[in-house]
C-alpha positions in Angstrom: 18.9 241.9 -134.0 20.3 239.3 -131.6 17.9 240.7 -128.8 14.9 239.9 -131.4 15.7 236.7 -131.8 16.2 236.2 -128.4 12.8 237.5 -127.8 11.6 234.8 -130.3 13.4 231.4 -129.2 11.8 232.7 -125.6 8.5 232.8 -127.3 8.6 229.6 -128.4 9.5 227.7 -125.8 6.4 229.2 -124.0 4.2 228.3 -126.2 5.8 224.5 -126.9 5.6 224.2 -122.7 1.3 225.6 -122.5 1.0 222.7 -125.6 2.1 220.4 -123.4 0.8 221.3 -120.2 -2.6 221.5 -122.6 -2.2 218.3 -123.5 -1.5 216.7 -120.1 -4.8 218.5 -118.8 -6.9 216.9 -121.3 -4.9 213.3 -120.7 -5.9 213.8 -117.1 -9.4 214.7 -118.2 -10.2 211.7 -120.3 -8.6 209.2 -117.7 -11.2 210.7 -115.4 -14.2 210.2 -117.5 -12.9 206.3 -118.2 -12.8 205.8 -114.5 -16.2 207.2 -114.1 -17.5 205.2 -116.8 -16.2 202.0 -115.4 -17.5 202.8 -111.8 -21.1 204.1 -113.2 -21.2 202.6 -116.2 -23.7 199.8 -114.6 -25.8 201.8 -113.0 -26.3 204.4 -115.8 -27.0 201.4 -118.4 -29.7 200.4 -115.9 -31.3 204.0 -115.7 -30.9 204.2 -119.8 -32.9 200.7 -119.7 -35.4 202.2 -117.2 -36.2 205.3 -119.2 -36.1 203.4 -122.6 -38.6 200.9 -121.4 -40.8 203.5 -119.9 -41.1 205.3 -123.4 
């Protein structure tokens, strides 16, 4: 019984520590895309603006 709980715990802590790592991925992700925005954001308003006009 004590092995199958030991099992377990081990289980658990796994799957608390690929959460986490999950969740630091997607904070790394959505930094990224703010970045980009603020860099390109000008320049895609201004093709948004082109195309919209052209339409």
């Amino acid at each position: 019984m004590t092995r199958i709980q030991s099992i377990l715990a081990t289980l658990r802590r796994e799957t608390g520590q690929g959460l986490a790592e999950y969740a630091l991925i997607l904070a790394l992700i959505a930094i990224v895309a703010i970045v980009a925005l603020l860099f390109l954001g000008g320049q895609i308003s201004a093709i948004l603006s082109t195309i919209g006009a052209s339409v």
